[in-house]
C-alpha positions in Angstrom: -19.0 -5.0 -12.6 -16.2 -2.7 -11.0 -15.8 -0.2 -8.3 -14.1 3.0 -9.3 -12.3 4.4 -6.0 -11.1 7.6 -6.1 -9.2 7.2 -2.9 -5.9 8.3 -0.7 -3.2 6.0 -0.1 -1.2 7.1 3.0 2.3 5.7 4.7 0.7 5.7 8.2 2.6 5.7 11.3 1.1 4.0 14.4 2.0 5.2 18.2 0.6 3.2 20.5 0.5 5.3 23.5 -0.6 5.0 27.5 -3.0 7.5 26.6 -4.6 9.9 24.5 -2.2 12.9 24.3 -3.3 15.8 26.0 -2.7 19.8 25.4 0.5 20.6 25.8 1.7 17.3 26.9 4.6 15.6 25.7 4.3 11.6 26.2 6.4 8.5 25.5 4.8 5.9 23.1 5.0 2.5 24.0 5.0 1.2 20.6 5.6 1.9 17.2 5.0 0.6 13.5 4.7 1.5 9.8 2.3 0.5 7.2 -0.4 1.4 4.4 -3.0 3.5 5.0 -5.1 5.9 3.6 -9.0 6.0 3.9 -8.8 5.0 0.0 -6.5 2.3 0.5 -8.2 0.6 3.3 -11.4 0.8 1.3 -9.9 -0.9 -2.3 -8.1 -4.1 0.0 -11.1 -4.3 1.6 -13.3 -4.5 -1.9 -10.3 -6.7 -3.2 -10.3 -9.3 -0.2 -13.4 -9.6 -0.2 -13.6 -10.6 -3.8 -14.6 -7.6 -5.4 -13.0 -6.0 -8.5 -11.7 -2.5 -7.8 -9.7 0.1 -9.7 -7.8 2.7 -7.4 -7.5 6.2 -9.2 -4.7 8.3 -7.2 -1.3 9.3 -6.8 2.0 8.8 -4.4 5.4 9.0 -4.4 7.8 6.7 -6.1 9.6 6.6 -2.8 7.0 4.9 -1.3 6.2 2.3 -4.8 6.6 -1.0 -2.5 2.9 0.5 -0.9 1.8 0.1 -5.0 3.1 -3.1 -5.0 1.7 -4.2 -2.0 -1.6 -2.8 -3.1 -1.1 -4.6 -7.2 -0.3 -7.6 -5.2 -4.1 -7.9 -4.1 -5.4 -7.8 -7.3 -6.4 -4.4 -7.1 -6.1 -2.7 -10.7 -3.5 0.5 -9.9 -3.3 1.1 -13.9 -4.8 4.6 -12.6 -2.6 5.1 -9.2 -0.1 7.7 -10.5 3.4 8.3 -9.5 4.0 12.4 -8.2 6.5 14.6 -7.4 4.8 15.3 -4.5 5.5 13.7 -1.5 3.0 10.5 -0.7 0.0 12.0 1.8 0.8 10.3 5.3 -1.1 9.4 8.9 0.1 10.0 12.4 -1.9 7.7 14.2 -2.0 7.6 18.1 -3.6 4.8 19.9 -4.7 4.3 23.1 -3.3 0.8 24.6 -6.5 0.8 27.1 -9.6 1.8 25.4 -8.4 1.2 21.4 -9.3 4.8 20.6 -7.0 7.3 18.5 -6.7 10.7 17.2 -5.1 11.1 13.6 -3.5 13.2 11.4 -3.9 13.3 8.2 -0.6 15.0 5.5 -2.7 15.1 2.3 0.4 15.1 -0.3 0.0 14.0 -3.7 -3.4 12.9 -2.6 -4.2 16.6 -3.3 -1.9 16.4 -6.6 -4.9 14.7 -8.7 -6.0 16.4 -11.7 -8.7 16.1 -14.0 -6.6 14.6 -16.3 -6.1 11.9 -13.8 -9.7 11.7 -13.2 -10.8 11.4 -17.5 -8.0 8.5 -17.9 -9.0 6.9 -14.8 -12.9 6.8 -16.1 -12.3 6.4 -19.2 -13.5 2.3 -19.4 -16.8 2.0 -16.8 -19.9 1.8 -17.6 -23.3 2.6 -15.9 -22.5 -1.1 -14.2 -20.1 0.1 -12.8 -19.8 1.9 -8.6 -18.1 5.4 -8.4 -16.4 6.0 -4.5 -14.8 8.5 -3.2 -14.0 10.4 -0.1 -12.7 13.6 1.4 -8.8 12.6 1.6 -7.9 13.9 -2.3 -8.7 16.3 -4.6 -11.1 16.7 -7.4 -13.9 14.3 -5.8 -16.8 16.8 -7.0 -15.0 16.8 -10.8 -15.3 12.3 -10.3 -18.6 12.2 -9.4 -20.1 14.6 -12.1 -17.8 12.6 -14.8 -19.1 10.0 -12.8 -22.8 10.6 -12.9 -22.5 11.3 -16.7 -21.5 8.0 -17.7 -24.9 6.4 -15.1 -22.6 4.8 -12.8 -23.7 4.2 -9.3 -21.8 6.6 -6.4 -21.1 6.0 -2.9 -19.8 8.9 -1.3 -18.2 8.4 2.1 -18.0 12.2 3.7 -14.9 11.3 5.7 -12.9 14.1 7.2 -16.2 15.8 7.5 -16.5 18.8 5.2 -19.6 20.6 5.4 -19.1 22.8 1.9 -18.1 19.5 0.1 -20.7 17.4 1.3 -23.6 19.7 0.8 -22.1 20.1 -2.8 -22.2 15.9 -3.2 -25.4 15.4 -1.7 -27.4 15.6 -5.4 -25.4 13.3 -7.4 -24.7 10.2 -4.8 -26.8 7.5 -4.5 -25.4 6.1 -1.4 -24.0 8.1 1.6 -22.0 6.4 4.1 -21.1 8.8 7.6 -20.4 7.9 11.0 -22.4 9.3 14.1 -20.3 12.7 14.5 -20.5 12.9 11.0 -24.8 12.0 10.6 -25.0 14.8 13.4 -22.3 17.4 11.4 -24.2 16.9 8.3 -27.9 17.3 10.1 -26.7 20.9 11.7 -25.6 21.9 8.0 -28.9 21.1 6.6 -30.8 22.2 9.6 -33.1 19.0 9.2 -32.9 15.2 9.7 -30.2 13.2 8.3 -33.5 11.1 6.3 -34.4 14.2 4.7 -30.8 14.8 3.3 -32.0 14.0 -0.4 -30.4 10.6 -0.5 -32.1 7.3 -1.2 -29.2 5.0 0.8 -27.9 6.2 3.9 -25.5 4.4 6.4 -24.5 5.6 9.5 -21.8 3.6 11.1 -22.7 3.3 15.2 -19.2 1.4 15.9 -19.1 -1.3 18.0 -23.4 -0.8 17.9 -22.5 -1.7 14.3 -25.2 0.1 11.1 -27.5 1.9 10.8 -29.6 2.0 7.1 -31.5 4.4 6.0 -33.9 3.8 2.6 -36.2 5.1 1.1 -38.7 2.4 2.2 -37.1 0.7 5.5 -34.7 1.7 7.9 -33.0 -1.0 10.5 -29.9 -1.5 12.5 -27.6 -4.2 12.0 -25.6 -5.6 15.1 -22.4 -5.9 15.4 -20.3 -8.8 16.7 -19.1 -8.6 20.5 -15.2 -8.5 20.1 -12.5 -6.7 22.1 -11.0 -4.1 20.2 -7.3 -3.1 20.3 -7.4 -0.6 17.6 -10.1 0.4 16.1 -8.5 2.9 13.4 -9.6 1.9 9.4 -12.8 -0.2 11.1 -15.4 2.3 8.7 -13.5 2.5 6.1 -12.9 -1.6 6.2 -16.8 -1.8 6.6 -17.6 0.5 3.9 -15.3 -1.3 1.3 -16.2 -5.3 2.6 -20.3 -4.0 1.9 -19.7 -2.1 -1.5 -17.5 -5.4 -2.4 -20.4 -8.0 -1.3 -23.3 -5.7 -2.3 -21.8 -5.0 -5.7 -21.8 -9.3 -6.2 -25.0 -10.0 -4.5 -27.6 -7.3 -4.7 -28.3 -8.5 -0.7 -28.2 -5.4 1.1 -29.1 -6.9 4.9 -26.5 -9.8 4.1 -24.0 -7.4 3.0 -24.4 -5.5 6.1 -23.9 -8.4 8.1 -20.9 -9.9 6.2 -19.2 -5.9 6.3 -20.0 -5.7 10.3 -18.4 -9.4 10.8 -15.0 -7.7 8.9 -15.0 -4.6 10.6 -15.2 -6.8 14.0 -12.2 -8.8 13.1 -10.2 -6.0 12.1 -10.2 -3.8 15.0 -9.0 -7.1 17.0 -5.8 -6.0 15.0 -2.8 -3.0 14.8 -3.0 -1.5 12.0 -5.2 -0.9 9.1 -5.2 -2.0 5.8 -2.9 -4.8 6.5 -5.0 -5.7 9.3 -7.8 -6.2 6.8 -9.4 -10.1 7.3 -9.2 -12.2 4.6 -12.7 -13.8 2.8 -12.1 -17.0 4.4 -11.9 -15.6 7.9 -15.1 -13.3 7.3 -17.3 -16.3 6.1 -16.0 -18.6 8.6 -16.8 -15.8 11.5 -20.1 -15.8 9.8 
């Protein structure tokens, strides 16, 4: 079985700063660093360290092709990770060297450059075994999941940057919805009801360091999440999200799948960075 990620892949650029910038301010950063990003990134090295098989549909620039390499390096299949014209989508991240928060933002690039095209190539081998992801960070997500839903695959949708249009639009063809607090409470103003009455069968809402939340059709429980002190905590859902789909795709466990995607997410935010500061398999199972 493989997961399908329709997914960004951002340079991101990491301030580390004494604070959290305010309006108007102008402030020195402390530190400074470079390195792969992208909420579809983050999400295939997770699936791929954590053993999982993932194939990465998207685009960058061939500027930026050690990023491709790094990410073909993991074993992640980027037959479908196209080189553009357009410039590679990037991050400026700012981090706050106290409490581990940040603000982002996000230059889509040729994350926005995807076509159907793209989309038909990159689909053209799964099967109804197969998982379909995808976020809001690139184009054509809507046109994946209906090709998606055609061929019976499973779909994950994580609704990351919140989009209320987009995510209403998603909300009949997914089978599992993965949002974070702000985002549960976005997505119940635009229905005007309860998150549990969104139409989905598989809901999880990140709660942070509070760890997940699932919501089923027949159960709903939280699962903890390990007591660690966080020195950036940017990539943590998207690390979570990719470590479960990876582990949940193998096992079928859903409650040990949480656990064993909490554990990750736990480790990583100990870290700068985000995809590279990923945890390996190893270090997951041993923190288990």
């Amino acid at each position: 079985m493989a997961i399908y990620n329709l997914g960004s892949v951002n340079v991101d650029y990491f301030y580390s700063l004494p604070h959290l910038v305010r309006p108007s301010e102008t402030l020195a950063a402390v530190d400074f660093k470079q390195g792969l990003g992208g909420k579809g990134a983050n999400q295939s090295v997770a699936i791929a360290k954590a053993g999982g098989c993932v194939k990465h549909i998207g685009a960058m620039h061939p500027s930026d092709k050690h990023y491709f390499d790094q990410l073909s390096a993991l074993n992640i299949d980027t037959t479908h990770l196209s080189m553009s014209e357009t410039a590679s989508g990037h991050g400026i991240v700012m981090v706050d060297a106290q409490s581990a928060e940040n603000q982002i933002v996000v230059y889509p690039g040729a994350n926005f450059a995807i076509t159907e095209q793209m989309i038909d190539k990159g689909l053209n081998d799964a099967t109804s075994s197969d998982w379909a992801l995808c976020q809001n960070e690139t184009s054509q997500t809507h046109y994946f999941m209906m090709r998606a839903k055609a061929k019976r695959m499973k779909l994950c949708y994580s609704a990351a940057p919140f989009d209320a249009e987009k995510t209403l639009v998603m909300l009949p063809l997914i089978d599992l919805l993965v949002v974070n607090e702000i985002e549960a409470k976005d997505l119940e103003r635009a229905l005007n009801r309860p998150i549990e009455e969104c139409g989905v069968d598989h809901i999880l809402v990140t709660l942070g360091s509070r760890g997940v939340r699932y919501i089923g059709c027949d159960s709903e429980f939280t699962v903890a999440s390990p007591k660690v002190n966080a020195v950036d905590t940017t990539g943590a859902g998207d690390t979570f999200l990719g470590l479960f789909l990876a582990r949940y795709d193998q096992t079928g466990d859903l409650n040990a799948s949480l656990r064993f995607a909490v554990t990750g997410a736990a480790i990583q935010v100990t870290r700068h960075g985000t995809a590279d500061a990923i945890p390996s398999l190893d270090e997951i199972e041993s923190a288990l």
